[in-house]
PALUM-662286 format. One line per field, with one value per residue: residue number from 1; y, x, z of N, C-alpha, C in turn. Coordinates in steps of 0.1 Angstrom, whole numbers. Each point is the difference from the previous one (the first is absolute). Layout:
N
num <- (NUM, ...)
nyy <- (Y, ...)
nxx <- (X, ...)
nzz <- (Z, ...)
cayy <- (Y, ...)
caxx <- (X, ...)
cazz <- (Z, ...)
cyy <- (Y, ...)
cxx <- (X, ...)
czz <- (Z, ...)
This chain:
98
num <- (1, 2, 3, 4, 5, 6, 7, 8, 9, 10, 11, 12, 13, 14, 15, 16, 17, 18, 19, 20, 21, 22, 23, 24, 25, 26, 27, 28, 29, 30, 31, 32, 33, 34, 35, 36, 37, 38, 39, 40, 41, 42, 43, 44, 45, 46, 47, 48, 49, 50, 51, 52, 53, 54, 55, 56, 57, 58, 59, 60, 61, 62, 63, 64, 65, 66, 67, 68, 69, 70, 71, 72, 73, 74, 75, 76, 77, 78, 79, 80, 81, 82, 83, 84, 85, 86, 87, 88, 89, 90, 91, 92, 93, 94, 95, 96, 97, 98)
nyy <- (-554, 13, 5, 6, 7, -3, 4, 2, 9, 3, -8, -1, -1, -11, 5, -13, 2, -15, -12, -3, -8, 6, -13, -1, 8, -7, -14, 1, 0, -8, -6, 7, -3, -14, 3, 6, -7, -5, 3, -6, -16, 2, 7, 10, 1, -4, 5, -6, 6, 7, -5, 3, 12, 1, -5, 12, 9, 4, 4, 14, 5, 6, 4, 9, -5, 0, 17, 9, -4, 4, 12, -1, 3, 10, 9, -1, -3, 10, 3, -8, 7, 10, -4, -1, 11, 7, -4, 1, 12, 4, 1, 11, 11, 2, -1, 12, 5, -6)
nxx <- (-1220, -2, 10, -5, 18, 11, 5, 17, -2, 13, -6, -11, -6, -7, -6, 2, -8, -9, 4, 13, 5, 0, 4, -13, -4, -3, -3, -13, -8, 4, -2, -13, 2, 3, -10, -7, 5, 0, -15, -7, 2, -7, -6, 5, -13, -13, -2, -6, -11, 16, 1, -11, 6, 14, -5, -15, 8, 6, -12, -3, 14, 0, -13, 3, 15, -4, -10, 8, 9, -1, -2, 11, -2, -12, 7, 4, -15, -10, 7, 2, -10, 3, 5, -4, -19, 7, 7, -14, -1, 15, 1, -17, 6, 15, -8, -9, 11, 4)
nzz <- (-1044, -1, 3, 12, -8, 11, -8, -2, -14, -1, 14, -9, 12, -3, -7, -6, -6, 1, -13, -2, 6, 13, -5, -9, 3, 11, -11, -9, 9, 1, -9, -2, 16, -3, -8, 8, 11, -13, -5, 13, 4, -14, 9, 0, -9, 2, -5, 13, -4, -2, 12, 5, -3, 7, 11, 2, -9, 11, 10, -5, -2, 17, 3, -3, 6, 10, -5, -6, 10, 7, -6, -2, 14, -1, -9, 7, 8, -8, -2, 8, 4, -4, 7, 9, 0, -7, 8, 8, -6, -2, 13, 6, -14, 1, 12, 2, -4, 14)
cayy <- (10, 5, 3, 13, -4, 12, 3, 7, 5, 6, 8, 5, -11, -1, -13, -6, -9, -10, -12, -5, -6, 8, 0, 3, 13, 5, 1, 13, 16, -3, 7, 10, 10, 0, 6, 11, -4, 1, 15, 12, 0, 5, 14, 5, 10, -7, 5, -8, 1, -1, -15, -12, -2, -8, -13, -9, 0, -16, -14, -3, -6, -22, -4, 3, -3, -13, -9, -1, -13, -11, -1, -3, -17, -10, -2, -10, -10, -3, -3, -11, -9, 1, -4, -15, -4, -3, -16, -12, -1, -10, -17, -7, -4, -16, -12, -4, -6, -19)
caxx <- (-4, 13, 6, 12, 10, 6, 14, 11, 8, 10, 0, -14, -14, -10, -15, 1, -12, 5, -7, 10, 5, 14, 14, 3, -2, 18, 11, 2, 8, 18, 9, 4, 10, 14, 1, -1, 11, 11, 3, 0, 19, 13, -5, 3, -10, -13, -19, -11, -4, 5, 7, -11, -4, 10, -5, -11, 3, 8, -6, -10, 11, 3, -15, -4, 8, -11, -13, 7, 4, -13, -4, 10, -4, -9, 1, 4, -1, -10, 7, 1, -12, -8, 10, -9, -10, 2, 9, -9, -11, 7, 0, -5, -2, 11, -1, -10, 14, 2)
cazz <- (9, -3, 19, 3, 5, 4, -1, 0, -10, 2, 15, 2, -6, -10, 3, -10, 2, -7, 5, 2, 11, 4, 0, -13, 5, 6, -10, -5, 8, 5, -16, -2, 6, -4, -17, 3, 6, -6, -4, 7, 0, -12, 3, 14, 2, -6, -5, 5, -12, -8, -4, 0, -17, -8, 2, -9, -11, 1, -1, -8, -2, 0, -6, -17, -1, 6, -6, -16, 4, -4, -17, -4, 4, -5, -10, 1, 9, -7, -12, 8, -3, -18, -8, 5, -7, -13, -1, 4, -12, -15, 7, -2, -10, -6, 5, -12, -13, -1)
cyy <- (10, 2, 11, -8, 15, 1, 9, 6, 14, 11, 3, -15, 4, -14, -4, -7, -8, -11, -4, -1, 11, -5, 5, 15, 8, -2, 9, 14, -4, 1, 12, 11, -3, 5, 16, 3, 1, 14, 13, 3, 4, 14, 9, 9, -6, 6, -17, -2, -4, -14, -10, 2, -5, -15, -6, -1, -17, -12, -1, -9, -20, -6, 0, -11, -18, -8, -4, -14, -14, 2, -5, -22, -8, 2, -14, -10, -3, -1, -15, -11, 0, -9, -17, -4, -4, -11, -6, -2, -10, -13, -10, -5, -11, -11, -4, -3, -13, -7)
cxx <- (12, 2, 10, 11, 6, 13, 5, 5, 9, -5, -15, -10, -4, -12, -6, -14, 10, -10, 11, 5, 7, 12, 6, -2, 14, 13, 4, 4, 11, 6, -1, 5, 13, 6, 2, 14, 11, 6, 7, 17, 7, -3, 6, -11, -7, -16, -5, -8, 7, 6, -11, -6, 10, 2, -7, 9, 10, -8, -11, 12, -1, -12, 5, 11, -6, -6, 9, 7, -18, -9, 9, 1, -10, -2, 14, 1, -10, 13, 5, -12, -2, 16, 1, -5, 7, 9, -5, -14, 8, 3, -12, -6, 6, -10, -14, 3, -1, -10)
czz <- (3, 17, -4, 7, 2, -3, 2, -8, 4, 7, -4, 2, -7, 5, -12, -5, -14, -2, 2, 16, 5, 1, -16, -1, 6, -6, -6, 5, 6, -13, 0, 6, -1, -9, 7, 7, -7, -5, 8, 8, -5, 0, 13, 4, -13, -2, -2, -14, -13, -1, -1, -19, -11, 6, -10, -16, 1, -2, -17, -14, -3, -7, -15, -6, 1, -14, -11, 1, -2, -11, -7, 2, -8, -14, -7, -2, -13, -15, 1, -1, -16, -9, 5, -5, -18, 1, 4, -11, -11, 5, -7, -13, -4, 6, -8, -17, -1, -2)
């Protein structure tokens, strides 16, 4: 059931519909002001707009950086299984051998 949550992002509410929990909600909008936060310190004058789009590039960044890390995991993980299955297929031939 989704719930409105109210947050804080670099000084604007906002009202969040979700199915997720508001403490998971607020997580997220606490990252991402911090993300916002960071930018904006290393600024003596800031376009609002302009940092919440070099945020999102940061964050679409860590995602893309994310999934390639776990494509990378589970190919892996399946070159692992196919190299099982074939030591466990010659296993079970020698044994049918005796």
């Amino acid at each position: 059931m989704k719930q409105t949550v109210e947050v804080e992002i670099a000084g604007q509410k906002l009202s969040i519909r979700s199915d997720e929990g508001p403490g998971y909600v607020q997580e997220l909008a606490d990252y991402v002001d911090s993300q916002m936060r960071q930018l904006v310190d290393r600024r003596s004058t800031f376009n609002l707009q302009r940092v919440a789009l070099l945020v999102a590039i940061q964050l679409a960044d860590e995602l893309f950086r994310e999934k390639d890390l776990h494509r990378k995991f589970r190919q892996r993980v399946a070159a692992k299984l196919e190299a099982l299955d074939v030591a466990l297929s010659e296993h079970e031939r020698r044994l049918e051998d005796v």
